[in-house]
N, C-alpha and C positions, 0 to 999 in steps of 0.2 A: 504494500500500500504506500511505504514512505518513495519507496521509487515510481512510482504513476504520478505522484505529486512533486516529484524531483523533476521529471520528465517536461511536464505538464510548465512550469518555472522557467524550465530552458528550451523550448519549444524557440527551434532558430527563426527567426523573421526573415525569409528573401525578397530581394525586391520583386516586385509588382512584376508581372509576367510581362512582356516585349507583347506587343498588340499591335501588327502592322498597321491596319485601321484607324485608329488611334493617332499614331504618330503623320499619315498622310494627313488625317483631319487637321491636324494640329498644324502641321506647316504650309496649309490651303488657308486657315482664317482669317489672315491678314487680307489675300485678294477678294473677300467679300464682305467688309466694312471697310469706309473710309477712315483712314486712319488720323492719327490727329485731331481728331472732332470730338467736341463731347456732346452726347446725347443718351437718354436710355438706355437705348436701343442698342450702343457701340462703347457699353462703360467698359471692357475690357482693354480697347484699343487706343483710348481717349486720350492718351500720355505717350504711346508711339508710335512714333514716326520710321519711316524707311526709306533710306534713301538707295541708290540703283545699287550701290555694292551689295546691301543686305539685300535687298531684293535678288537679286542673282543668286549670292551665295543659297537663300533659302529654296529658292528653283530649284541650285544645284541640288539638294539634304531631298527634293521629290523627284528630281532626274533617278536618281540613285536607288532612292525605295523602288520608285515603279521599276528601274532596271530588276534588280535582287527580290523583286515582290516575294520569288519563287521560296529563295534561302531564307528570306524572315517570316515567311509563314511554318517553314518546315521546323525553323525556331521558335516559334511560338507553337507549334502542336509538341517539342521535345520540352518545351517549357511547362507547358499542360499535362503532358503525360507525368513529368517528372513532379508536380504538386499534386496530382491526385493521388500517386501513388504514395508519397508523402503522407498528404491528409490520411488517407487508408491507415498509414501506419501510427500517428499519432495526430488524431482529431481533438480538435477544440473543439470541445460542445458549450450548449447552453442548454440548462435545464428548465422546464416551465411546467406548471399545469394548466391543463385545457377542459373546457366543459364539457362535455356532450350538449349540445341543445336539447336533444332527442328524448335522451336519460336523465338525464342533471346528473351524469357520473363525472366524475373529475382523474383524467388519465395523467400523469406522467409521462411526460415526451423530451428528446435532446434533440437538439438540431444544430448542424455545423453548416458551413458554406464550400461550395464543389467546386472547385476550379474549371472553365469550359472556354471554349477558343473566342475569339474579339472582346476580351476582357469581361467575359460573364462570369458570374458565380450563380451558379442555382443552388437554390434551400434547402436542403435534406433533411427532414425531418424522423424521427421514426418515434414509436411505441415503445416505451420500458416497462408500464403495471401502472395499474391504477393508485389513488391515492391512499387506498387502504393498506396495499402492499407498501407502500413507499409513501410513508408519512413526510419525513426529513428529507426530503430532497436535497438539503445541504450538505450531508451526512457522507464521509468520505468513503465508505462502502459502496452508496448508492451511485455516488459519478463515477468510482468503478466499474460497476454494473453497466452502468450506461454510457461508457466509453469503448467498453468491452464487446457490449451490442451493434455501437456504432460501427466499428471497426469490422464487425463479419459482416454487417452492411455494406460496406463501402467496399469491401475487396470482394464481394459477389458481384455487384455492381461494376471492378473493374474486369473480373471474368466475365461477367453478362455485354460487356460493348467490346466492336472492336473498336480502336482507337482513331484509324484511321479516317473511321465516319465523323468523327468531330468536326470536319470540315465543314 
């Protein structure tokens, strides 16, 4: 138990996945706000300016991407595979209770965030027992439990897809 919580402590942070998408967005926003102006409409841009070198150089940063689209997609799905299977291996959950509408039963659920290609994360949620099983949800047993659960979850999940379709 003291090592799930040791785990859990040092759980590494990498950075944010490469998202081709993304990064073309990012250096196209300039050519569709006027820059220099402030308005509403353009509070991002309202303080820079560009003049032809920057402008060039930034063509040059989407010359580039659209050349290599190929190679940084291919890096962004090695970046995807490589945090899911991660997450699989050590999930941050969050614990909550949920109502039933239906019943007025109060279940027990954890849900983590799944790493997926143009910078998605989908919700994973799943079922641990109701509230009578698992009063203390705070209770370090129980995030055992239901990290334990999460985890055969998520590596069925990575045997149930092939990876490639994340495209």
């Amino acid at each position: 138990m003291f090592l799930l919580t040791f785990v859990q402590i040092m759980r590494v942070k990498f950075p944010q996945i490469l998202c081709f998408d993304e990064w073309v967005e990012l250096y196209k926003l300039p050519d569709q706000f006027a820059l220099g102006t402030l308005d509403k409409t353009n509070r991002p841009y309202a303080n820079m300016s560009e003049n032809m070198q920057l402008k060039e150089a930034r063509h040059n940063v989407l010359e580039i991407l659209e050349k290599n689209k190929d190679v940084v997609k291919n890096i962004e799905l090695a970046m995807v595979i490589y945090n899911q299977l991660y997450t699989a291996e050590s999930p941050s959950i969050y614990l909550a209770y949920l109502k039933d509408a239906k019943t007025d039963l109060e279940y027990l659920t954890a849900k983590t965030f799944w790493p997926m290609m143009d910078g998605k994360k989908k919700e994973i949620r799943i079922y641990i027992g109701s509230k009578k099983e698992f009063p203390d949800h705070k209770n370090g047993k129980v995030r055992w439990i239901a990290v334990q659960k999460m985890r055969e979850h998520l590596k069925s999940k990575l045997l149930g897809v092939e990876q490639t379709e994340l495209f």
